[in-house]
C-alpha positions as CSV (number, residue, x, y, z in Angstrom):
1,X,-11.4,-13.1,-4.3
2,X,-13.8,-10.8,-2.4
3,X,-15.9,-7.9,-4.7
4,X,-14.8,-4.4,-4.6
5,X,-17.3,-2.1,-3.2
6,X,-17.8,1.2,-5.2
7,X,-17.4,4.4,-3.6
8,X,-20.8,5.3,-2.6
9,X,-21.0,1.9,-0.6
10,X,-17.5,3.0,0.9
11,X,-18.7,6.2,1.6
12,X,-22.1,4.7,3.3
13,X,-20.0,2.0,5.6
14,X,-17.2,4.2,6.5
15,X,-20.0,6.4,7.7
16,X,-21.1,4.0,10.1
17,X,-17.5,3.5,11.5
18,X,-16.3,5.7,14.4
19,X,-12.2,6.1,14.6
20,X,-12.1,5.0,11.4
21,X,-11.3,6.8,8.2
22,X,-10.9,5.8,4.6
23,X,-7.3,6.8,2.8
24,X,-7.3,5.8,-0.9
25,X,-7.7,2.2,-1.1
26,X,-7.7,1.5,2.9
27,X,-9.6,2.1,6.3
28,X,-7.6,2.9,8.9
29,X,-7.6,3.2,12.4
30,X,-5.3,4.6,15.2
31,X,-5.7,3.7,18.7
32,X,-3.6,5.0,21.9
33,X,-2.5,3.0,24.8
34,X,-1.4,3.6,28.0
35,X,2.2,2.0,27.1
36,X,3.7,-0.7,24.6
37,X,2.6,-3.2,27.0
38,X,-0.8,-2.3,26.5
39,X,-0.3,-1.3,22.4
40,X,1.0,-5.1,22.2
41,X,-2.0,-6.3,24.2
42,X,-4.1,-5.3,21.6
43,X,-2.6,-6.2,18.7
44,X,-2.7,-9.6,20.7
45,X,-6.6,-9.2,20.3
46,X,-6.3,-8.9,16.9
47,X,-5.5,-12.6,16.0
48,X,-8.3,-14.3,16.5
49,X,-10.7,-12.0,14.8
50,X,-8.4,-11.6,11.9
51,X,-7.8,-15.8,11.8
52,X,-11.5,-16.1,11.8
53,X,-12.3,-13.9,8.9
54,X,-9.3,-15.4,6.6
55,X,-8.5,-11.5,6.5
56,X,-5.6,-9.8,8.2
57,X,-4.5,-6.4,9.0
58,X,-1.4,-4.4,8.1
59,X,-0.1,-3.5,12.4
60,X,1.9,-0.4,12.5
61,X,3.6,-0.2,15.9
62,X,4.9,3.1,17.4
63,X,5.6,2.9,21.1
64,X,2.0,3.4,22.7
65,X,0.1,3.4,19.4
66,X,-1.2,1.0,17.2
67,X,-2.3,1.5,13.6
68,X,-4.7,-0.5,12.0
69,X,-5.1,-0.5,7.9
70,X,-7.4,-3.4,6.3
71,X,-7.3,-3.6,2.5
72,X,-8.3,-6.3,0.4
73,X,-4.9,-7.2,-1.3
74,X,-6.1,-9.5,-3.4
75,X,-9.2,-7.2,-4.7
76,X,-6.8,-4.3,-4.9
77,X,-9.0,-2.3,-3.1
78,X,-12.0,-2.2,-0.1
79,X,-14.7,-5.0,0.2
80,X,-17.1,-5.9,2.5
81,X,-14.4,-8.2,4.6
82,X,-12.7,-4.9,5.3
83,X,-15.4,-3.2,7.1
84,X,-16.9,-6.4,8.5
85,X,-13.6,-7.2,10.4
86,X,-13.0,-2.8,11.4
87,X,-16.4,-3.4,12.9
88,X,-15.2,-6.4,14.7
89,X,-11.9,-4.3,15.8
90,X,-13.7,-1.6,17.0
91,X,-15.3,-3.9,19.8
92,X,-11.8,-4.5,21.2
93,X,-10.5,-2.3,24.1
């Protein structure tokens, strides 16, 4: 089980993250696509990353946009495998 950060190292990683933003116990991210061709395309992108880390994503998919929220479940809260793999994410096009 990964380590819960406290809020002040929340509040210092979050600050490095652009397009992300912290809501309660997640860090989410929204991203717009030309179409749901290219919404699917990335959520594509976001297997191997994900498989890598042992840490995946919930995907919300609305027609051309693709919302991204990492928790750590089984912490019950945000850890350091959350903003390692939103860094990761944020490399994708």
């Amino acid at each position: 089980m990964a380590d819960l950060l406290n809020d002040t190292e929340i509040k210092e990683r979050a600050s490095q993250l652009l397009g992300w933003t912290v809501e309660g116990k997640q860090l989410r991210c929204t991203r717009s696509f030309k179409d749901f061709i290219g919404a699917i395309a990335f959520v594509n992108k976001l297997v191997e990353p994900s498989e890598a880390a042992g840490h995946h994503p919930d995907i919300e998919i609305s027609y051309n946009k693709v919302t991204v929220n990492l928790t750590s479940h089984d912490a019950g809260g945000l850890s350091e495998k959350d903003f390692t793999l939103a860094q990761e994410i944020s490399t994708l096009d």
